[in-house]
C-alpha positions as CSV (number, residue, x, y, z in Angstrom):
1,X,54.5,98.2,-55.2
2,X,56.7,99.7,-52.7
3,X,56.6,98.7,-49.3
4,X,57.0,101.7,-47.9
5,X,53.9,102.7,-50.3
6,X,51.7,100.0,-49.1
7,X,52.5,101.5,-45.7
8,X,51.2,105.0,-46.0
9,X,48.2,103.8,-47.7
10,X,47.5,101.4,-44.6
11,X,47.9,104.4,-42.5
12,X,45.9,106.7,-44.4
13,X,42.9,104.4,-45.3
14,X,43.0,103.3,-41.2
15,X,43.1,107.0,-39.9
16,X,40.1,107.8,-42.0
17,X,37.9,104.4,-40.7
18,X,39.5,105.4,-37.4
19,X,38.2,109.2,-37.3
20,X,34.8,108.3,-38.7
21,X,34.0,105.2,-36.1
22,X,35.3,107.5,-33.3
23,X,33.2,110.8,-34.6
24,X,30.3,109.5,-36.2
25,X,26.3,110.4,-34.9
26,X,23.1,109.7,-36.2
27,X,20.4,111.5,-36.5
28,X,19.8,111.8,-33.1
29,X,23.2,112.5,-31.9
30,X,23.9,108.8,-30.5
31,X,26.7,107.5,-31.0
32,X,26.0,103.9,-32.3
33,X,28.6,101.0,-30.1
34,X,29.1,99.2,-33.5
35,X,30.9,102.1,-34.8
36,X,32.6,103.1,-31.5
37,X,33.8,99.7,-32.0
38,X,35.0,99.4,-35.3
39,X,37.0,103.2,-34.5
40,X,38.7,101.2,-32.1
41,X,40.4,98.5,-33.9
42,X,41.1,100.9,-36.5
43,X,42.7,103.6,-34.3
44,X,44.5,100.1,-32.9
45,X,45.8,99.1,-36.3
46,X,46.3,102.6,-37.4
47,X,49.4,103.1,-34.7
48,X,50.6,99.6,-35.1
49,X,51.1,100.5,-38.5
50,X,52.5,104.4,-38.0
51,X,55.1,103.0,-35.5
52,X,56.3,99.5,-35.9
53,X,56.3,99.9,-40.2
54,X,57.0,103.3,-40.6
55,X,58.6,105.2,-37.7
56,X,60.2,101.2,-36.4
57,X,59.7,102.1,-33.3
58,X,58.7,98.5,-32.1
C-alpha cells in the first residue's frame, strides 16, 4: 500500500477514537476518565500524524 494511504487512514481512524473519547457520556451524563483518557492519546497521535506525515511540518 501507499504510504501516503496508510497515512490518511491513521488520521481518519485516530480522529474518530479521538472525537468519541473526548465526547462520549453515559447514561448519566458523566463523562468516564478512562475515556477522557484514551481521547487524549488519540487526539495526541492524531496531530502527530496530520503534521509530521502528511503536512511535514516537523
Amino acid at each position: 500500500m501507499n504510504e501516503d494511504l496508510i497515512n490518511w487512514i491513521l488520521v481518519v481512524v485516530t480522529g474518530l477514537v479521538a472525537v468519541h473519547g473526548l465526547t462520549y457520556r453515559d447514561d448519566d451524563g458523566e463523562r468516564p476518565w478512562v475515556h477522557l483518557l484514551f481521547g487524549c492519546i488519540a487526539l495526541i497521535f492524531f496531530m502527530r500524524f496530520l503534521f509530521a506525515d502528511i503536512l511535514g511540518v516537523f
